[in-house]
N, C-alpha and C positions, 0 to 999 in steps of 0.2 A: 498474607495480608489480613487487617484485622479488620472487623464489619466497617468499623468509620472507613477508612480509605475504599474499600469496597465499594460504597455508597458513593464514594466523592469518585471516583472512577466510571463510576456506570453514570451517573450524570453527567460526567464529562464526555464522555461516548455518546451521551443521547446530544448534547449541545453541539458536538462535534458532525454528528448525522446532518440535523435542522442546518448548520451552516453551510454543509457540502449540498445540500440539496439547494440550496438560495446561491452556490458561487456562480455567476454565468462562466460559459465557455470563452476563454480569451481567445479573441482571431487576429492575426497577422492583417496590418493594415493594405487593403486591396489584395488580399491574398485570393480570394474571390475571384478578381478580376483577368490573373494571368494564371495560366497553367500550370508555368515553372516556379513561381510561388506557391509555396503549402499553405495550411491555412495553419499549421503549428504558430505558436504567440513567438513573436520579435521585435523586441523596442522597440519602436517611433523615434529614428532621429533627425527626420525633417527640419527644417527652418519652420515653414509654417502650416506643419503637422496641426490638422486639428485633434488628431488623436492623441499626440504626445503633449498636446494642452487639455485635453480634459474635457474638451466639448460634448456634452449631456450626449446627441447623437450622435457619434461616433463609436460608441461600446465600450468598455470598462475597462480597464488596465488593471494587474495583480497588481495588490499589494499588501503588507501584513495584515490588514486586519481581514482577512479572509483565510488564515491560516488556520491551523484548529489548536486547542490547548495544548499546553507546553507537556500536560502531564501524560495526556495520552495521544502525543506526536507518534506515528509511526508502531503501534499497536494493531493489533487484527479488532476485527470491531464485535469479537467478547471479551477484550481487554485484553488478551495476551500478546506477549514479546515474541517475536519470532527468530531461530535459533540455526543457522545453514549446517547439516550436515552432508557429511562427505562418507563420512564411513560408522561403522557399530560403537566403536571406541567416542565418537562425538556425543551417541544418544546418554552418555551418563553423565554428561554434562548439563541436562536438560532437565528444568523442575517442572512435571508434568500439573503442577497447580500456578504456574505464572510461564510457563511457556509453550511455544506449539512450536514444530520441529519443520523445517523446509530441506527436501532435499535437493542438493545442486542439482544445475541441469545437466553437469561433466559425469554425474554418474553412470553406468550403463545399468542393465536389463537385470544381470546376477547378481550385482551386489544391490539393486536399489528394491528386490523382494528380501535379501536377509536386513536388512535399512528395516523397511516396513512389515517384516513378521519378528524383530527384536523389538523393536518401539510397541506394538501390540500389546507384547507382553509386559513391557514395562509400563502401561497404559501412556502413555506418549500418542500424542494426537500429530499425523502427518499431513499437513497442509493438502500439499498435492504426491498423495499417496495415491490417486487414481489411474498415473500413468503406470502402476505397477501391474502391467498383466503377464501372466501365464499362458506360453505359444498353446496355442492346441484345443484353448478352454472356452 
């Protein structure tokens, strides 16, 4: 990436921040109210739903404009793309200057330390590199 995009990236990240901290938490209409309702968000299809009309008190309903920029949709929040591997052969696939590396959760114990001591060396940043321990240590 060249300085300009750079710039227009990291602002998009801070704009992206400012918005996620302003989104309310969408709640399940009377989700509150009964047990076996969650409070996870589920349309309003009532008749006469105040919530699925918009009423000030009733609480907010998602919609696009509370989404974050298009350019850095789905980005870790230093800008980088994130990249699933599975095995060592994945990590050369990976630009350690626009990407950071995740490794599935199918992997086990032995291969997900040779994962995270090859990426090291290729300086490769591993997400959640911290489930990697060593019995004993």
């Amino acid at each position: 990436m060249d300085k300009m995009t750079e710039g227009i990236i990291s602002r998009l990240l801070k704009l992206r921040k400012k918005k996620k901290a302003k989104k309310p938490s969408f709640r399940r209409q009377e989700g509150n109210k009964y047990k076996r309702l969650k409070e996870t968000w589920r349309r309003p299809r009532g008749r006469h739903s105040k919530l699925r009309k918009g009423k000030k008190s009733r609480g907010k309903k998602p919609s696009a404009g509370y989404s974050s920029p298009k350019a850095v949709r789905g980005l870790t929040s230093r800008g980088l793309e994130l990249v699933y591997v599975s095995n060592v052969n994945d990590l050369k696939a990976v630009d350690p200057k626009r990407q950071e590396a995740v490794i599935r959760s199918a992997v086990g114990r032995k291969k997900r330390l040779e994962i995270a001591k090859e990426a090291e060396n290729l300086g490769i940043t591993v997400q959640n590199a911290y489930r990697v321990k060593v019995r004993g240590a």
